[in-house]
C-alpha positions in Angstrom: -30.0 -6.5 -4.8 -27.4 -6.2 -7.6 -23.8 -6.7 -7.0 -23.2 -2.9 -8.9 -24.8 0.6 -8.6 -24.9 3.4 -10.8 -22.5 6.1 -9.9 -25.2 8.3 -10.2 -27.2 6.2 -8.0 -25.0 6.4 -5.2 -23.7 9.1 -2.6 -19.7 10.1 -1.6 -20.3 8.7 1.7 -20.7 4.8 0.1 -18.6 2.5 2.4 -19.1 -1.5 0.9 -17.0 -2.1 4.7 -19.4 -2.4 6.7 -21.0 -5.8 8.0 -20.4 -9.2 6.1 -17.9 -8.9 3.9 -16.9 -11.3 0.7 -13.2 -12.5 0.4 -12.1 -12.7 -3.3 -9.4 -15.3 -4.2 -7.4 -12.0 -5.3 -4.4 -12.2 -2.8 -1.8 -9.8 -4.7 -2.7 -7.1 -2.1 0.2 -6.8 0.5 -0.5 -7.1 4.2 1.4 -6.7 7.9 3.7 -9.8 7.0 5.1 -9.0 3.8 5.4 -5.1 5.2 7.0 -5.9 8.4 9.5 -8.4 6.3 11.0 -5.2 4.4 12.5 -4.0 7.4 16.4 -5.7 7.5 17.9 -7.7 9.9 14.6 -8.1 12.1 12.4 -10.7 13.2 8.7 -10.5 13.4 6.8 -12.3 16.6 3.0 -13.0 15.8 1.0 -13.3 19.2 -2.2 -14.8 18.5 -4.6 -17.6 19.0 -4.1 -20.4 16.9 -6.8 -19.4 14.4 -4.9 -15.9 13.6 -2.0 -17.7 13.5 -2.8 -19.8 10.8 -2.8 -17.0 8.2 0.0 -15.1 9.1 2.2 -18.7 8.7 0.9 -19.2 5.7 1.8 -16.3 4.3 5.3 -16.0 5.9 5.3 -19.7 4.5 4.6 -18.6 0.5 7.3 -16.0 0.7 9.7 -18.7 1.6 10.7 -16.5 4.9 9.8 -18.3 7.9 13.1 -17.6 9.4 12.0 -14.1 9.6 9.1 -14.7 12.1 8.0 -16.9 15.0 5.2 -17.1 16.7 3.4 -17.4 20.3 0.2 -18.8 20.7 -2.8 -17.6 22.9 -4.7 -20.1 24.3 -8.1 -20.5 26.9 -5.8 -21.6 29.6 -3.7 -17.7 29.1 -7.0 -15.9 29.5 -8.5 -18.3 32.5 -5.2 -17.8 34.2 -4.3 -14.2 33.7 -0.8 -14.5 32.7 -1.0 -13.0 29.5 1.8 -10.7 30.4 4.0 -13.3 31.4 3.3 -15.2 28.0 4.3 -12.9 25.9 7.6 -11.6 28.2 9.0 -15.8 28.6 7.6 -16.5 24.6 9.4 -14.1 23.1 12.4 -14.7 25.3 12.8 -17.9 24.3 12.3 -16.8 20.5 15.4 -14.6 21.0 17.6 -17.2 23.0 16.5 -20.0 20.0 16.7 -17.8 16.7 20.3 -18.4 15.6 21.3 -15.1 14.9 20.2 -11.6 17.1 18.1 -9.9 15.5 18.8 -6.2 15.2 15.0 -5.3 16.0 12.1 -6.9 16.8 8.4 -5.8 15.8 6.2 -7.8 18.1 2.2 -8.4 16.9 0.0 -8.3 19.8 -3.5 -9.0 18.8 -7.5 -8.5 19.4 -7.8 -10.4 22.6 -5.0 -8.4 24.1 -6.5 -5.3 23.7 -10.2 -7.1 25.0 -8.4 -8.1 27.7 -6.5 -4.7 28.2 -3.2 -6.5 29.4 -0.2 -4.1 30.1 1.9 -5.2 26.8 4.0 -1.4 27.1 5.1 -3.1 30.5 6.5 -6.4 29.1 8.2 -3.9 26.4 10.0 -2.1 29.1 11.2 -5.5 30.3 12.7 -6.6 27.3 14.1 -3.5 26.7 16.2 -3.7 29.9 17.4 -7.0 28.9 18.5 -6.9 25.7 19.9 -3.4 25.1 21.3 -4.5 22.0 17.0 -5.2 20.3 15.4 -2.4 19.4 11.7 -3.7 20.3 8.4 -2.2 18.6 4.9 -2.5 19.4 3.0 -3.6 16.6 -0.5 -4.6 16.3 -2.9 -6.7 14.2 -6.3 -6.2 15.5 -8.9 -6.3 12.7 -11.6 -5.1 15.1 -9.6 -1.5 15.0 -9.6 -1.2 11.2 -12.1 1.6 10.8 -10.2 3.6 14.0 -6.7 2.8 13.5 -6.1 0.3 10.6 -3.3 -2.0 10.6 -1.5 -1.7 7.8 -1.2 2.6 8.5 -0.6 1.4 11.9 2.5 -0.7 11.2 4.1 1.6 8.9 4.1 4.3 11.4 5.1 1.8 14.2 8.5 0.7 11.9 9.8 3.9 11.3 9.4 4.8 15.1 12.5 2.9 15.5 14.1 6.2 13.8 15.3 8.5 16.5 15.5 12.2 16.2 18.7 13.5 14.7 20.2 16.2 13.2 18.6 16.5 9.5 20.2 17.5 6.0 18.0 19.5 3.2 20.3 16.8 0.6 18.9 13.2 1.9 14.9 13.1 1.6 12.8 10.0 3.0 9.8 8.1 0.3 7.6 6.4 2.9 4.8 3.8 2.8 5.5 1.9 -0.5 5.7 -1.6 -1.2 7.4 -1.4 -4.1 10.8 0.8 -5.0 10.1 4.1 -6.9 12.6 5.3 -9.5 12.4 6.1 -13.4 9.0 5.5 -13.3 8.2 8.3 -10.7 8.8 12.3 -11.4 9.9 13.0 -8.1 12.4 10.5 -7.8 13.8 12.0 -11.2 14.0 15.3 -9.8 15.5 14.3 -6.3 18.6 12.0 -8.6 19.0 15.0 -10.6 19.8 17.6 -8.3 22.3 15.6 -5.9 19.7 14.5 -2.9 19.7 11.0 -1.8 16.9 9.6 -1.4 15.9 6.9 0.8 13.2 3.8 1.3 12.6 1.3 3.3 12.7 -1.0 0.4 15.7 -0.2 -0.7 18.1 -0.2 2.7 20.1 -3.6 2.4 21.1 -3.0 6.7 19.4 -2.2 9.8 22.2 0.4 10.1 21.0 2.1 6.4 17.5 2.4 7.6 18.4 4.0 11.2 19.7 6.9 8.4 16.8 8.2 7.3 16.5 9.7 10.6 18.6 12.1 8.8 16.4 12.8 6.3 15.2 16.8 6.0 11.5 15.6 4.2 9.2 12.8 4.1 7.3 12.0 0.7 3.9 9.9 1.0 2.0 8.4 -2.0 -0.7 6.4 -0.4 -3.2 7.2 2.2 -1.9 4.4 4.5 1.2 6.0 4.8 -0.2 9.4 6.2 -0.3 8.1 9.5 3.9 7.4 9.4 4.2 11.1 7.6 2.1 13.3 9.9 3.8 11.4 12.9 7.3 11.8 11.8 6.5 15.3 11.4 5.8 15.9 14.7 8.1 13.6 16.3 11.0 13.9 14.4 10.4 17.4 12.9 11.2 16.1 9.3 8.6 17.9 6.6 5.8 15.8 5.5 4.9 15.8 2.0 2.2 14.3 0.8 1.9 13.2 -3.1 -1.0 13.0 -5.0 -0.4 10.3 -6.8 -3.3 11.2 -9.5 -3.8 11.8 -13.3 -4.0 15.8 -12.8 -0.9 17.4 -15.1 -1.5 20.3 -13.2 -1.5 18.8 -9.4 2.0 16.7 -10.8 3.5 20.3 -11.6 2.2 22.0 -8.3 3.5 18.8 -6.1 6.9 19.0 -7.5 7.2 22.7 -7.0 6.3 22.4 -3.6 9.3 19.5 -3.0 11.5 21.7 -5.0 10.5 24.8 -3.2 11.4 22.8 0.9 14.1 21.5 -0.5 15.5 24.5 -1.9 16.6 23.2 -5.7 15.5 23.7 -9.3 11.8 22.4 -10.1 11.3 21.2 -13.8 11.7 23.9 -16.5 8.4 24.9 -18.0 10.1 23.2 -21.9 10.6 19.8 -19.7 7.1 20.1 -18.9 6.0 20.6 -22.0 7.7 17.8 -23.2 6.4 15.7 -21.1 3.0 16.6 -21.5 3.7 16.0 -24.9 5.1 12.6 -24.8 1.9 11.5 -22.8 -0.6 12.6 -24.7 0.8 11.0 -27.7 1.3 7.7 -25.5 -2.5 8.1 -24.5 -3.6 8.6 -28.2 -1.7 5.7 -28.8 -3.3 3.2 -26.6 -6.8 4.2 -27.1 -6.1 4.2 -30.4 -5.3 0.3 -29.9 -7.9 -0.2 -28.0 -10.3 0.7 -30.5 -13.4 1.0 -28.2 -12.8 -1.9 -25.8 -13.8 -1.0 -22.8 -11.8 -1.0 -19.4 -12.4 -1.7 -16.0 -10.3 -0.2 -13.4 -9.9 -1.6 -9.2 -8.5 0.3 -6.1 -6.0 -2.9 -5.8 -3.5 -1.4 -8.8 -4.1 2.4 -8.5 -4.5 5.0 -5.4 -7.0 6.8 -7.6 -9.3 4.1 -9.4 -12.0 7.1 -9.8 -9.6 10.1 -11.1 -7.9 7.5 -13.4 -11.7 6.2 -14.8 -11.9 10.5 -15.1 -8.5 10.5 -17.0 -9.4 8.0 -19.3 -13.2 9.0 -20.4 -11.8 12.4 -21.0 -8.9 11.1 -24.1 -11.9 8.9 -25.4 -11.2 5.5 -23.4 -14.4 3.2 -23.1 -15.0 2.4 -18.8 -17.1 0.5 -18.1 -16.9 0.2 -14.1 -14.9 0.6 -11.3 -14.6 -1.7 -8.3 -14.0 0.2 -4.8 -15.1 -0.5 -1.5 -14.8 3.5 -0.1 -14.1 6.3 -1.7 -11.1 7.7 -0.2 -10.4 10.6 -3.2 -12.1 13.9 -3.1 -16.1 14.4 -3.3 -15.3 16.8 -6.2 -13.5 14.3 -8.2 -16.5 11.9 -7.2 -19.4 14.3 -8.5 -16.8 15.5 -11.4 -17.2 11.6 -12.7 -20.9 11.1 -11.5 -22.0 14.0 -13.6 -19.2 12.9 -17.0 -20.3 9.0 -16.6 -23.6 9.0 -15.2 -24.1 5.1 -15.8 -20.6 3.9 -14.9 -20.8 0.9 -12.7 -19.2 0.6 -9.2 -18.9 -2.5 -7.9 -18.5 -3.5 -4.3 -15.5 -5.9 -3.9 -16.4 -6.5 -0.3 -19.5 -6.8 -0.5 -21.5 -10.0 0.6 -23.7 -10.3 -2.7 -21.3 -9.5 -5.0 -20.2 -13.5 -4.6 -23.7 -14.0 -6.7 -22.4 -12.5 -9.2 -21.8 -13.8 -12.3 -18.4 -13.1 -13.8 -17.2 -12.6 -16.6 -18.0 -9.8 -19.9 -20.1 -10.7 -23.4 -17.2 -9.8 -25.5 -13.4 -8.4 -24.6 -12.8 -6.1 -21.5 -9.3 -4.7 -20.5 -9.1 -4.4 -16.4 -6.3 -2.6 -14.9 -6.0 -4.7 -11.4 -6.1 -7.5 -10.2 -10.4 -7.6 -8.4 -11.2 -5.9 -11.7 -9.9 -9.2 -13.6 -11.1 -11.5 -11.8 -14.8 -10.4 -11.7 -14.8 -9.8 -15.0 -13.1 -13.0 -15.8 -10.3 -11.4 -18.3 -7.0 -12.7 -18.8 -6.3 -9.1 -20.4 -5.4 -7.1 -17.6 -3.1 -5.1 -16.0 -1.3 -6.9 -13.0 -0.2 -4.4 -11.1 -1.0 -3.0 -7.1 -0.2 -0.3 -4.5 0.4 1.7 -8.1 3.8 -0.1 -8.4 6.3 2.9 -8.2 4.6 5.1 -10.8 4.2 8.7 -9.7 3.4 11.5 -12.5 4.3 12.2 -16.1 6.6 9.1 -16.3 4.1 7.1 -14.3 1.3 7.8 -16.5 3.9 6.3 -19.2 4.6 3.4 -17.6 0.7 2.8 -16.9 0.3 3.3 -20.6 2.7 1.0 -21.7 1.4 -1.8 -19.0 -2.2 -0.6 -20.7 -1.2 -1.7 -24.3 0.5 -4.9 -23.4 -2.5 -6.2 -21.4 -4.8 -5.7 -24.8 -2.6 -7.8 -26.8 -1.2 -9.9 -24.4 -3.0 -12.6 -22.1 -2.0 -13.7 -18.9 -3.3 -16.8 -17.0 -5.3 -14.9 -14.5 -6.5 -17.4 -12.2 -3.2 -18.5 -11.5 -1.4 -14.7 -11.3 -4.4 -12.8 -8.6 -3.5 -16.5 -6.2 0.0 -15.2 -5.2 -0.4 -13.4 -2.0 1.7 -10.2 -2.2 2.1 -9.9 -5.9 5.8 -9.2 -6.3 6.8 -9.0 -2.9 10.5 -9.7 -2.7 10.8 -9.2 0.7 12.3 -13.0 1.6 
């Protein structure tokens, strides 16, 4: 079997997930520990056996913030004796009475063998919440054996922003939820929002566990990624702050729609029609200019760096760009935009990340090959490449700049890949 397929050899419903999977050395990806970290003044409590364990230290380890989580270990003797309850109530009381300073919340991991075992964690929960009125205590969960039903990294950013109680909301403070990374001149939205007086908050960028309780506040809540649809549509209901999904595409048209819609809830000026004509402008001639630098060398795009590896491979073919594949593991974009690029690129490969074969394969390109993402460089064995994921805080016009200007540096510029896709939670700053 080959490690690739034709796109037009394959159907929407592809899922590379499924069975033995294949674990790249490409770490840049963020997971639960470098998410729950972004949340100020907390403390994260892993409760695991010792095998779980091991990762979640390292990692806490190789962001230099192991003061920002501890740990509880599940053994044989906890399931033999039945006090699994008790384990985690007296574990992460001690953790509390040791940690030097309170912490101002606490998002406790229970794990797989909890949930096997069905113990009454909600219980402890209510405990601890009794005792230490002060701790605002969440119940978080890494159970890999869940990730098809309820996956843990949309799980955890819904759990951390249930700490938010409902309020009384403003139509002039707005909510961006679900992103590693900051957004800013580099999104549309975030342009808009500055420019017309609303403030606009972010997990990433509240410095106090007082700053984040504020977005409670918040009239509207803007999601970019499909992981953080599970925190939007249950603030929405909970809270009764709007949800407003982005699309955080290549489509000029969907950009101008999306920010009319904001503009629209939120009751202020969308972008002129000569601003959008400006900026259609200023990208096209950006575009042109890359391709024109590229010259013909082809590109390979992963789901690691953008939310929409297959609309972006569309975006490219159609100003002239050379892709050659695509590495994605689902398809989580729409079937049109799937069959849209099955029917323009026929003979485009996708490549299954995941997949168990795909460690036969035998990297690297005859000749040069530009990747945008991290999987796509290191199967292809390129130091030219865009290191970038989670799409980095680019949203729109200004984020198809941005991309553009990443794009060109990677074709004259290499970077030591092998080194760069080892650092687990590329530019997490979190510690």
């Amino acid at each position: 079997m080959k490690e690739f397929q034709k796109i037009k050899d394959i159907t929407y419903e592809y899922n590379a997930d499924i069975g033995l999977a294949y674990a790249s050395p490409v770490r840049g990806v963020w997971n639960i520990v470098h998410i729950g970290t972004l949340l100020p003044e907390s403390h994260q409590i892993f409760v695991c056996p010792t095998s779980c364990l091991r990762g979640v230290v390292l990692t806490t380890a190789e962001m230099g913030a192991m003061d920002k989580m501890s740990t509880i270990t599940v053994g044989e003797d906890n399931i033999l004796e039945g006090d699994m309850e008790e384990a985690l109530q007296i574990g992460t009381e001690r953790v509390i009475a040791e940690l030097p300073e309170r912490p101002r919340a606490m998002l406790i991991f229970t794990s797989c063998v909890h949930h096997f075992l069905a113990v009454n964690y909600q219980r402890v929960y209510k405990v601890l919440r009794e005792k230490y009125p002060d701790i605002d205590f969440i119940d978080c969960y890494m159970n890999p054996i869940m990730r098809r039903k309820t996956p843990a990294v949309p799980s955890l950013w819904r759990q951390m922003h249930r700490l938010l109680q409902k309020t009384e909301t403003t139509k002039k403070q707005v909510n961006l939820v679900g992103n590693c990374f900051p957004y800013g001149e580099n999104s549309d939205l975030n342009v808009l929002l500055e420019r017309q007086g609303v403030r606009v908050m972010d997990i990433n960028t509240c410095k106090t566990y007082d700053e984040f309780l504020q977005m409670a506040a918040s009239a509207a809540n803007f999601t970019f990624h499909v992981t953080a649809n599970t925190a939007g549509k249950d603030m929405q209901i909970r809270l009764g702050q709007e949800w407003i999904p982005m699309h955080a595409g290549y489509s000029y048209d969907r950009i101008d729609a999306d920010l009319q819609k904001a503009a629209d809830f939120l009751e202020i000026e969308a972008p002129a029609e000569d601003e959008i004509s400006r900026l259609r402008a200023e990208v096209e001639a950006s575009v042109e200019e890359t391709r024109a630098l590229l010259d013909g060398t082809p590109v390979s795009i992963d789901y690691t760096a953008v939310d929409c590896p297959l609309e972006l491979a569309s975006y490219l073919l159609d100003h002239g760009f050379q892709v050659e594949s695509v590495f994605i593991d689902v398809f989580t974009e729409s079937r049109e935009t799937f069959e849209e690029l099955q029917q323009k690129a026929p003979d485009l490969k996708i490549y299954q990340s995941l997949g168990w074969n795909i460690r036969r394969m035998e990297r690297g390109y005859d000749g040069k090959i530009i990747a945008i993402g991290q999987k796509s460089a290191y199967f292809k064995d390129t130091d030219y490449f865009v290191n970038v994921v989670e799409n980095e805080g680019m949203y729109g016009y200004r984020g198809i700049l941005h991309l553009m200007e990443l794009l060109r540096d990677a074709a004259v510029n290499a970077k030591p890949m092998r080194e760069l896709v080892q650092i687990k939670g590329w530019g997490c700053s979190c510690s």
